[in-house]
C-alpha positions, 0 to 999 in steps of 0.5 A, spaced: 866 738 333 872 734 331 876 737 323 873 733 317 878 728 316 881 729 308 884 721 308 884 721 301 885 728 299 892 728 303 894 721 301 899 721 295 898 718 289 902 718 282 901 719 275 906 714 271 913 715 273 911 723 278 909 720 284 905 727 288 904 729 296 897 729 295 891 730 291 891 737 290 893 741 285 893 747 281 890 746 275 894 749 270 891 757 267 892 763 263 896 768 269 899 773 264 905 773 269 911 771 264 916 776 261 914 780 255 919 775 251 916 769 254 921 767 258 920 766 266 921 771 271 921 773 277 914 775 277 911 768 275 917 765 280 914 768 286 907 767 284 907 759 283 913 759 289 907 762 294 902 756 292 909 751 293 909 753 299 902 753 301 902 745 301 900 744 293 902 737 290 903 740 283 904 746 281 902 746 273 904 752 269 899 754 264 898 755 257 906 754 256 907 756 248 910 751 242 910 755 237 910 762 241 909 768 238 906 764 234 899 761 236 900 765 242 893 767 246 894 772 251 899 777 253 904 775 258 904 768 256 910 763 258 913 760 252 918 754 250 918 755 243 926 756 243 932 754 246 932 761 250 927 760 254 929 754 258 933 758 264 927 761 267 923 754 266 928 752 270 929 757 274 922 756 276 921 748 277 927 748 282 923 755 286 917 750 285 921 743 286 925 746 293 917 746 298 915 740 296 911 740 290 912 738 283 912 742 276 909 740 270 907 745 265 902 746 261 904 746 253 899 749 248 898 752 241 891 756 241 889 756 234 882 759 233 883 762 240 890 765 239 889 773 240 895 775 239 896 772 232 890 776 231 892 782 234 899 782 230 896 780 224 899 773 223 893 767 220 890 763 226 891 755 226 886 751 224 883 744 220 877 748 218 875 756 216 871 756 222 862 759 222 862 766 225 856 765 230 853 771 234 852 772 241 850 776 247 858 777 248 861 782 245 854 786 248 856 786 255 862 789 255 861 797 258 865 803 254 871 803 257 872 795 258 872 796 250 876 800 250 882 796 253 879 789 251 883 785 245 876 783 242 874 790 240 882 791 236 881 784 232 880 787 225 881 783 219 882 776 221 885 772 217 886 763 217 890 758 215 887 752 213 893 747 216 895 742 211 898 735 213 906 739 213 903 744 218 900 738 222 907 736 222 910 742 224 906 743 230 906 736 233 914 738 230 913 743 236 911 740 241 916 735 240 921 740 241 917 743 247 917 737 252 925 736 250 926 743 252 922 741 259 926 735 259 932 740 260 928 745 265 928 739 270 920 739 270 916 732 272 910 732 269 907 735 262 900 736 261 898 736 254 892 742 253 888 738 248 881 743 251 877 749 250 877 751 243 885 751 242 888 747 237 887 740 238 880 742 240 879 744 235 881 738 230 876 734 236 871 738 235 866 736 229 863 743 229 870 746 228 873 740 224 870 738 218 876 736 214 874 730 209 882 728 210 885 722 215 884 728 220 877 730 219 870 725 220 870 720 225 872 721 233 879 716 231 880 721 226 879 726 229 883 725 235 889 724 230 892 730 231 892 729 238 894 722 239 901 724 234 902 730 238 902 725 245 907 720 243 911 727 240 911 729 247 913 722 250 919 721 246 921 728 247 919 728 255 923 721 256 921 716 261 922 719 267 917 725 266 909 724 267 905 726 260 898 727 260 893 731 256 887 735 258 880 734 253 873 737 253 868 732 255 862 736 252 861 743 249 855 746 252 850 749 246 855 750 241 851 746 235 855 739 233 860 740 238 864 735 242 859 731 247 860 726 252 861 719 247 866 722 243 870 724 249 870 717 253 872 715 245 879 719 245 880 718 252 881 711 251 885 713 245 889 718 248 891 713 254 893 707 248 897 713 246 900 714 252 897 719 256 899 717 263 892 721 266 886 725 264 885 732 266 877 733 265 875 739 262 869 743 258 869 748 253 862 751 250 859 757 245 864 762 246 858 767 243 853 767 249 856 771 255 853 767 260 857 761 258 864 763 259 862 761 266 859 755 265 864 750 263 871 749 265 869 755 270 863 753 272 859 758 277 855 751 278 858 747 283 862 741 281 859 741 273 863 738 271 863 732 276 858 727 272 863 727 266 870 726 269 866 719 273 864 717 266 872 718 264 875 715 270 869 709 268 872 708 262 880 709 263 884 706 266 890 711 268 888 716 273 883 723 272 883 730 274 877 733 276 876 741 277 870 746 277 868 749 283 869 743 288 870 744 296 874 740 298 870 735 302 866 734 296 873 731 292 875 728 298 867 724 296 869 723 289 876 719 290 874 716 296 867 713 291 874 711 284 870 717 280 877 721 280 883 721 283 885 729 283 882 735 285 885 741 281 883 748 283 885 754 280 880 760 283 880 756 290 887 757 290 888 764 287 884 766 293 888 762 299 893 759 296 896 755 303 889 752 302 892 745 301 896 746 308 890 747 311 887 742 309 891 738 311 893 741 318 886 740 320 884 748 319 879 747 313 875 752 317 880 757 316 881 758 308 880 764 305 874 763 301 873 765 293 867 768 293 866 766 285 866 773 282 870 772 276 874 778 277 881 773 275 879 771 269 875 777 267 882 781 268 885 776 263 879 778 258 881 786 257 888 785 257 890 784 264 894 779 269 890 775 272 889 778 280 883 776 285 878 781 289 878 777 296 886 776 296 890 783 294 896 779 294 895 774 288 900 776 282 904 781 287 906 775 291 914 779 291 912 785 295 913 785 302 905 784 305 905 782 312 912 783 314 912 785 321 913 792 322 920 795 327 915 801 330 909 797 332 903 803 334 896 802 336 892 804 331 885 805 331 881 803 324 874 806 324 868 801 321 867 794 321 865 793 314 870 788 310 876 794 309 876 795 316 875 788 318 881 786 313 886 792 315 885 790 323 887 783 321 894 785 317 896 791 321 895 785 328 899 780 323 905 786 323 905 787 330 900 793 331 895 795 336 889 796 335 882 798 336 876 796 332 870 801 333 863 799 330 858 803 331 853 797 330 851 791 335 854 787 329 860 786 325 861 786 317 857 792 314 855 793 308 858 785 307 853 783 312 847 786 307 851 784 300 852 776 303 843 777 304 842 778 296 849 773 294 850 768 299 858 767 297 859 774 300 857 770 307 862 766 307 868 772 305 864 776 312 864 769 316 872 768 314 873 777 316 870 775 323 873 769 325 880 772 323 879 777 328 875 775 334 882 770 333 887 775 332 888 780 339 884 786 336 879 790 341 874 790 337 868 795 340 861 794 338 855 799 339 861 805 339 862 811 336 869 813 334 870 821 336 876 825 336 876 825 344 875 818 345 881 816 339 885 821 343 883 819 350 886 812 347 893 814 346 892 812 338 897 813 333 894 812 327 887 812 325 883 808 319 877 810 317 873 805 314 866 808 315 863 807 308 860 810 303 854 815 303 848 811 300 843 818 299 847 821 294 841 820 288 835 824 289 829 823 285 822 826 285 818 822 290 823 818 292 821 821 299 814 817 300 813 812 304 814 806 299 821 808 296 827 805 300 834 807 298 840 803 300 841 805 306 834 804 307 833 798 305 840 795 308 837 797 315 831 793 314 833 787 312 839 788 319 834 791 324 837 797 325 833 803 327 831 807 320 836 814 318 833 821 322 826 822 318 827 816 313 821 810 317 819 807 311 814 802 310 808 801 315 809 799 323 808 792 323 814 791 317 818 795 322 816 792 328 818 785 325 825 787 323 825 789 329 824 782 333 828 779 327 834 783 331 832 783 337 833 774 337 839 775 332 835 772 326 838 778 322 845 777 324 846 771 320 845 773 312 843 765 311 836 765 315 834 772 313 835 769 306 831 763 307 825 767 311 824 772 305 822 766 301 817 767 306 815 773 308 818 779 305 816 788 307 814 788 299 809 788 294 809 784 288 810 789 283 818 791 284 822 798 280 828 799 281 832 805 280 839 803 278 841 797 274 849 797 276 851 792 281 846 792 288 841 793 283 842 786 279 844 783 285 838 786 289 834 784 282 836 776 282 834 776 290 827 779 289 826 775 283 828 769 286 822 770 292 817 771 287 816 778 285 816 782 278 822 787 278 823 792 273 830 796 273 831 802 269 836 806 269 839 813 265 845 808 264 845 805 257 848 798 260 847 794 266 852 791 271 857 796 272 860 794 278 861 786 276 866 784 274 865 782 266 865 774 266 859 775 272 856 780 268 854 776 262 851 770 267 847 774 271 844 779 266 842 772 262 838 769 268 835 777 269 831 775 263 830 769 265 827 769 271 822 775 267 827 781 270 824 787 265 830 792 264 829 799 261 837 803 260 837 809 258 831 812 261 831 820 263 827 824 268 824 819 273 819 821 277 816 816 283 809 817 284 804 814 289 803 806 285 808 808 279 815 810 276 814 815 270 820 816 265 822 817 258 825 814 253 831 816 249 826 817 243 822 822 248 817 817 249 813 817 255 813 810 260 810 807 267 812 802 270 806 800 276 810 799 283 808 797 289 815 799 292 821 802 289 829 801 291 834 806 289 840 802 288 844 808 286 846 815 290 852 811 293 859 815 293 865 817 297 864 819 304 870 823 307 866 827 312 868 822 319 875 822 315 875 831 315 874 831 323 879 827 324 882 832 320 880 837 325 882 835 331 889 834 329 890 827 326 891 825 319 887 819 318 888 814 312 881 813 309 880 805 306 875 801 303 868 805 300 869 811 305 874 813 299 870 812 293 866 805 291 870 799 291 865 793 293 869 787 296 875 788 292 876 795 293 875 794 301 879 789 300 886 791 297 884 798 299 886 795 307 892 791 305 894 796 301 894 801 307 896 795 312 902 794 308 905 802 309 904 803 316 
């Protein structure tokens, strides 16, 4: 089958005066990646230096701040408010510029979103004293990410209500910035007029009520905006692209920005001077759930609709991000409803991404599974990281440099950490020999890609990597102390995951009670564990089949086949509500069964990252997922789950089946017999302690990098 042609993704295209290689670029984000000064290092130097190199046509770098310290959002955020501050700049456009991308930065005064003044005691910006609003956010977060996340250290928040000489001052600063970047030598500058900064802000009629020249009307409110981008052109000068980034709606946030209010300051950005538009959403920032439902959207190509109504109502070019494959951007330009893809947590996971595209290796990306894991970093105070891809914001460390002592190393487990350790040590030159003591690899991902499809593509992605990379992989085998040595091997990595049977319960022996492991070998057609057959023969003998024609080895059919047929009743308790027992939850409650999830733990979701968390917990209740935290002695009979209340009240819940999705730990014993016959093995991924797809995933590099 020929490669999907990318004829209009991979052709060039300009921005006023900035002409770009291609349509990719890297949409300009929050990394935390700068100097403690705010100047650029090297840190953030080799961070965009590896996106350059990856084929990227623009790399924006994000959140840049005018006023910094003040107005500042994050810890670790770039700075261009003095003179001092130009070097480093210029140090990263040149690394940038030198592989054929261009550098544009992202200038930026958070306003009502500035945790830092907040934290340092200094009033946030804004045109009005702002309506406190609860949510569901604060809620999510479990003990010990309050205790590390900035939202939880605020006490005593004070407000400037900015007058027309603070309006001055700030487009002042911005003047000033884009002079500075004038001398760094970049060749674009974006202008963040979007989520809830301080521009936002003042184009926001639920946060813009002033009866001034800069409150009521959209041209009113975008006065701010329209001052600051001729600030910024005059001070960028003629040879340097300037545009700006605008909310086109605020999803459930009560009198916020709609659709017609953003075509209306598009045009007047564009009269302005802006030379292209950036879409973008901003949203309630109380609901949990939201924070993935905007500008970083879980839905795909959420934003696709506004950015086509944009592009209709301007003339110079638009930029479209929010979860979009790059066959579908390749649709949008080719149809005129935008003119560039931006990619943020695409190009966090594989940041060659752009090459491949344009080499005709599409198939060989290495896929963003939607976990949210980089921004949830951002919001306890953290650099941005990413779970597919360890080497994300650690990119000058040597990863893959080819070893001088090649070995033949024996990794036990094909599950993610065994499958990415065997691919880098192959990459390093190693030897080696994959043991999988199932028919199939994959492990436990293979199940997890069952309950939450994005992982299907991660465990595709594993597989091919190593079917291409010389590697013995020997399936249906045992890996012992005497075939290990038979083979000469000189180190071993045990990848053999977790222990799954750690949680005992009453009752939890009877026929209708599956635990993780139980429930995993259905749903694959393995044989059931010594003195575990659960559920009757013909159940059984169905997954049986299933395997036996390979319909179980492809996650994607057995989640079309459930939606028809499942070995379960109606009534469904789960035991467990971290991060299996909600994802096994919204699978069950997808295919029609009634769920109850009750656990001892005083909060769900541990294990989810926290921007995932909210999303998922809020569709539970939608979809009629009952939860029970903080419940004690629990008791399995033969048609229901007892316990009690914190309160020592009595519960019960009706099942007709019970899945225990907790019990799961650290499994060294394959590990100690290695011990025992004389190696010294290196223990990787869940085997040492319950990591799920990050975990596996640096846990292998890490390993791979050191030996």
């Amino acid at each position: 089958m020929a490669a999907p042609r990318y004829d209009h993704l991979t052709s060039s295209g300009r921005i006023g005066p900035m002409v770009l290689p291609n349509r990719m670029l890297l949409t300009a984000m929050g990394a935390g990646l700068a100097e403690a000064d705010g100047t650029c290092g090297e840190r953030l130097r080799a961070f965009h230096s590896r996106q350059a190199e990856g084929g990227i046509g623009l790399v924006t770098l994000g959140v840049v701040g005018v006023g910094w310290p003040i107005g500042s959002n994050m810890k670790g955020q770039p700075a261009l408010s003095e003179d001092r501050h130009i070097a480093g700049l210029a140090q990263l456009a040149r690394a940038v510029q030198a592989h054929g991308s261009r550098f544009a930065v992202q200038l930026h005064f958070g306003g009502l979103v500035a945790m830092e003044d907040m934290l340092a005691g200094r009033p946030a910006w804004t045109p009005s004293l702002p309506v406190m609003i609860d949510g569901d956010m604060m809620a999510g977060f479990l003990e010990e990410e309050a205790a590390v996340a900035p939202f939880f250290q605020l006490s005593d928040v004070r407000y400037k209500v900015m007058t027309r000489a603070d309006i001055a001052e700030l487009v002042a600063m911005f003047g000033a910035a884009a002079t500075r970047a004038r001398e760094a030598g970049v060749d674009g500058i974006e202008i963040h007029a979007g989520h809830g900064y301080i521009i936002s802000s003042f184009l926001s009629p639920a946060t813009n009520r002033r009866d001034d020249e800069y409150g009521g009307s959209v041209a009113n409110r975008a006065r701010l905006l329209v001052e600051i981008i001729r600030a910024v052109r005059e001070g960028a000068g003629p040879e340097i692209a300037v545009w700006c980034k605008i909310d086109t709606e605020e999803y459930e946030r009560e009198g916020g920005i709609r659709l017609h209010h953003a075509l209306e300051t598009a045009r007047l950005a564009e009269a302005a001077g802006a030379q292209a538009i950036t879409v973008t959403a901003n949203h309630e920032t109380s609901r949990g759930a939201l924070h993935s439902g905007s500008h970083t959207p879980h839905e795909p190509g959420l934003n696709i609709p506004k950015a086509a109504a944009i592009k209709a109502a301007v003339s110079v070019p638009v930029i479209v991000s929010g979860r979009i494959e790059p066959a579908v951007a390749e649709s949008i330009i080719a149809r005129g409803e935008a003119d560039f893809l931006a990619m943020g947590r695409k190009m966090l996971a594989d940041p060659s991404l752009p090459a491949k595209v344009a080499n005709g290796r599409a198939e060989s990306i290495l896929p963003c599974i939607y976990c949210y894991t980089c921004i949830s970093a951002i919001y306890l105070g953290d650099s941005v990281r990413c779970a597919v891809n360890p080497e994300t914001a650690f990119e000058q460390d040597a990863w893959l440099e080819p070893t001088a002592n090649p070995k033949h190393v024996a990794v036990i487990g094909g599950g993610p950490a065994g499958l990415e350790a065997a691919r880098r040590l192959r990459l390093r030159g190693h030897r080696v020999t994959l043991f999988e003591r199932a028919a199939v690899l994959g492990g436990t991902l293979r199940f997890a890609s069952i309950a939450y499809d994005p992982n299907e593509r991660l465990l595709d992605w594993l597989i091919r990597e190593v079917e291409a990379a010389d590697i013995d992989a020997r399936l249906n085998t045992e890996a012992t102390v005497e075939t290990v040595r038979a083979l000469g091997i000189d180190e071993i990595v045990v990848a053999s995951g977790a222990r799954r049977d750690l949680c005992r319960l009453p009752g939890d022996d009877l026929p209708h009670v599956l635990n993780g492991d139980d429930l995993r070998r259905l749903m694959l057609g393995e044989a059931p564990a010594p003195g575990r057959k659960k559920l009757g023969w013909s159940a059984r003998a169905a997954a049986k089949l299933a395997s036996a024609t390979g319909a179980t080895a492809l996650p994607s059919v057995v989640r079309a086949a459930t939606k028809t047929w499942m070995p379960l009743g109606d009534e469904i308790v789960i035991v467990g509500g971290d991060l299996v027992g909600l994802e096994l939850a919204e699978f069950l409650a997808h295919r029609g069964r009634r769920v109850t999830i009750i656990d001892e733990a005083a909060k769900f979701g541990r294990g989810l990252q926290v921007v995932r968390r909210w999303r998922i917990l809020d569709e539970l209740r939608d979809a009629g997922v009952n939860f029970h935290p903080s419940v004690r002695n629990i008791q399995i009979g033969k048609d229901a789950v007892r316990a009690e209340s914190v309160e020592g009240a009595n519960l019960e819940w009706r099942a007709d089946n019970v899945l225990v999705a907790k019990g799961a730990g650290s499994d060294d014993r394959l590990a100690e017999a290695f011990r025992a016959g004389g190696f010294t093995p290196h223990i990787i991924g869940d085997a040492g302690g319950i990591g799920f797809v990050e975990g596996a995933m640096r846990s292998a590099a890490t390993v791979a990098r050191t030996l």
